[in-house]
C-alpha positions in Angstrom: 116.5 63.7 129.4 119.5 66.0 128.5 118.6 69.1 130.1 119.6 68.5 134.0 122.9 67.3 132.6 123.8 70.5 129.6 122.1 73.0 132.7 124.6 71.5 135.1 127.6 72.0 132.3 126.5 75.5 131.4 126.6 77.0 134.7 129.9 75.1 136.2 133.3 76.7 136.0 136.7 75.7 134.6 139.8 74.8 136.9 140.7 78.6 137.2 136.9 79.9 138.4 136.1 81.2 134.8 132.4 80.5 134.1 131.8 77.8 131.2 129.0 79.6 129.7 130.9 82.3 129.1 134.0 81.0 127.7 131.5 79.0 125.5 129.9 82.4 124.2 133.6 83.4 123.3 133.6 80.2 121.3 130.8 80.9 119.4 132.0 84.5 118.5 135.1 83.0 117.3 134.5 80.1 116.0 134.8 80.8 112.4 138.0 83.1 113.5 140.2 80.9 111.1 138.0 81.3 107.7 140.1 84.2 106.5 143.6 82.7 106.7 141.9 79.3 105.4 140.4 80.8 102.3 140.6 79.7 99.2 139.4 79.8 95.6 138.8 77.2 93.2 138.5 77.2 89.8 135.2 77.8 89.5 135.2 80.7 91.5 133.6 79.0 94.5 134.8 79.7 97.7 136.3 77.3 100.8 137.3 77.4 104.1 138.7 74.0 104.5 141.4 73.7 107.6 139.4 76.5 109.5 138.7 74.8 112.7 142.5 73.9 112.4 143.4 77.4 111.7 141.3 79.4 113.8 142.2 76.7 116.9 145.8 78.1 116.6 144.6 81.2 116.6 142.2 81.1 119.7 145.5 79.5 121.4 147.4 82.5 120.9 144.8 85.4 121.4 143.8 83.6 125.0 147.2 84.6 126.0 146.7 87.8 124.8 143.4 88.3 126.2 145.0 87.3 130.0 143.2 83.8 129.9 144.5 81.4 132.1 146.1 78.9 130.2 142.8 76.4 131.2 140.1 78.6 129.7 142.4 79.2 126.9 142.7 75.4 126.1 138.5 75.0 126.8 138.3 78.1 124.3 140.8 76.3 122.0 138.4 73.5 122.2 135.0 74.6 121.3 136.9 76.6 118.2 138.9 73.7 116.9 136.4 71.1 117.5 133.1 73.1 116.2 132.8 71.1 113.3 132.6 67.6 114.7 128.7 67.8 114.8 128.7 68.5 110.8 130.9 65.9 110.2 128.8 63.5 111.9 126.1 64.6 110.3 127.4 64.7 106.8 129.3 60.7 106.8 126.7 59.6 109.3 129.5 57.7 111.1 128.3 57.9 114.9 129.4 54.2 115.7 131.4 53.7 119.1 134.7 53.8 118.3 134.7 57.3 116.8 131.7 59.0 119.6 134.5 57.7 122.4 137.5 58.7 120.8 136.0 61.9 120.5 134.6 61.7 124.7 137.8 60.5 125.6 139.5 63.7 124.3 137.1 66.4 124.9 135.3 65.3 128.3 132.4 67.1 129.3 133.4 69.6 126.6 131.8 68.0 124.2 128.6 69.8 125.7 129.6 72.9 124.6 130.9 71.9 121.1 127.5 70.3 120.4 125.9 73.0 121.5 127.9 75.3 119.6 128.2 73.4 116.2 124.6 73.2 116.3 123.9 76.5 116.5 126.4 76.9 113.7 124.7 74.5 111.6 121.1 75.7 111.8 122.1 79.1 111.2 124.3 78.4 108.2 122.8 75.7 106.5 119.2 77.4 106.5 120.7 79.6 104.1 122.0 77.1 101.9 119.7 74.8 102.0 115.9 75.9 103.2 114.3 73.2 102.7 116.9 71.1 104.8 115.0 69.7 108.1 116.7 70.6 111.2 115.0 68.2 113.3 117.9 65.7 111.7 120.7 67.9 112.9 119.2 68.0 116.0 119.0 64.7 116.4 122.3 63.8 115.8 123.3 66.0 118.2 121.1 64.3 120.7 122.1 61.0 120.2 125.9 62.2 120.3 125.5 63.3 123.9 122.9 60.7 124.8 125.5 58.1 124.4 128.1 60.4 126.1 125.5 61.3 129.4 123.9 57.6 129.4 126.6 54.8 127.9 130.0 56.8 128.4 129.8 58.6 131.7 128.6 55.6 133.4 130.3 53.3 131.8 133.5 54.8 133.2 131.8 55.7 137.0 131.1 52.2 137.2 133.7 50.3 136.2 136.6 52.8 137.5 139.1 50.4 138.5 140.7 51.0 142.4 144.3 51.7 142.5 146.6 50.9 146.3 143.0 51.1 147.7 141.6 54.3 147.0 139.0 55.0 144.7 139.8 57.8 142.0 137.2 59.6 143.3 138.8 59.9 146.4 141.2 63.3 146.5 144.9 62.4 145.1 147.8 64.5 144.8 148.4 63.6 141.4 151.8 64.6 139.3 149.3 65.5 136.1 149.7 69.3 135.5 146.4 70.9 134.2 144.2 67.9 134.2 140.9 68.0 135.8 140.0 64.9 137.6 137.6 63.5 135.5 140.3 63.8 132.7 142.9 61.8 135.5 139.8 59.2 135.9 139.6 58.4 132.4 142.6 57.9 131.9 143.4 55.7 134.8 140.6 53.6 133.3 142.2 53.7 129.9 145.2 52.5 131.2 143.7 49.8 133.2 141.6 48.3 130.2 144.9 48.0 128.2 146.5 45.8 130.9 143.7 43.4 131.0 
């Protein structure tokens, strides 16, 4: 039931023509970019890496504009690094209730594809070595429940009930004075505002 919806993400393209599935490969080759200036060692000799996303977020910001990336792949790229452990959280505290999933949706958008995508990759990889007897199939399923409520609760929730402003439907081409904001961003947040008021 996902895969019409993650095949259409994959192969669209960002604001400035870049294709998704490649700035989401870039993500997963630098994902982890942020563990070296994040290390640390604790008493016992064990090793951490916590503030990595953080870290190597910053990062990612700053190489994009070295790289030559417009300034909306950088902030997709910036994305999938900095966010790349949401799907391990969720999985770890279990806490996959509304409030936190659309906080999360209303932030990342439809990049919360790629971030599952990515962080589950991450996971299966990384936790088979620590852990072989660990079942995947749970990971998996958190991730599928994550962007089953985003696909089948969130998106329509919001195409539905967009509210209609001076008599034109968001849809509808605006000019709109919102500088790097796609329009399903500009929809969401119209909707936003619109809930407060009531």
């Amino acid at each position: 039931h996902l895969k019409e919806d993650i095949w259409n993400y994959l192969n669209s393209k960002d604001e400035s023509g870049f294709p998704t599935l490649e700035i989401l490969k870039l993500g997963v080759f630098l994902h982890d970019i942020g563990k070296p200036a994040a290390k640390t060692v604790d008493a016992t000799g064990r090793t951490h890496f916590k503030g990595h996303d953080v870290t190597g977020g910053e990062i990612v910001l700053k190489l994009g504009k070295e790289l030559g990336l417009s300034e909306i792949t950088t902030e997709k790229l910036f994305r999938y690094v900095r966010y790349h452990m949401t799907l391990l959280v969720a999985y770890k505290t279990g806490n996959v209730g509304k409030e936190a999933l659309w906080k999360q949706f209303d932030e990342l958008g439809d990049d919360i594809i790629g971030i599952m995508l990515l962080g589950y990759c991450d996971l299966v990889a990384t936790r088979k070595l620590l852990n072989p007897l660990e079942d995947n199939g749970v990971i998996k399923t958190y991730m599928e429940f994550i962007l089953t409520v985003y696909f089948y609760r969130y998106k329509k929730m919001i195409t539905k009930k967009l509210p209609v402003f001076k008599g034109l439907h968001t849809h509808s081409k605006m000019i709109l004075p919102i500088k790097n904001d796609n329009l399903q961003n500009i929809e969401r947040k119209l909707y936003w505002e619109a809930r407060k008021r009531k």
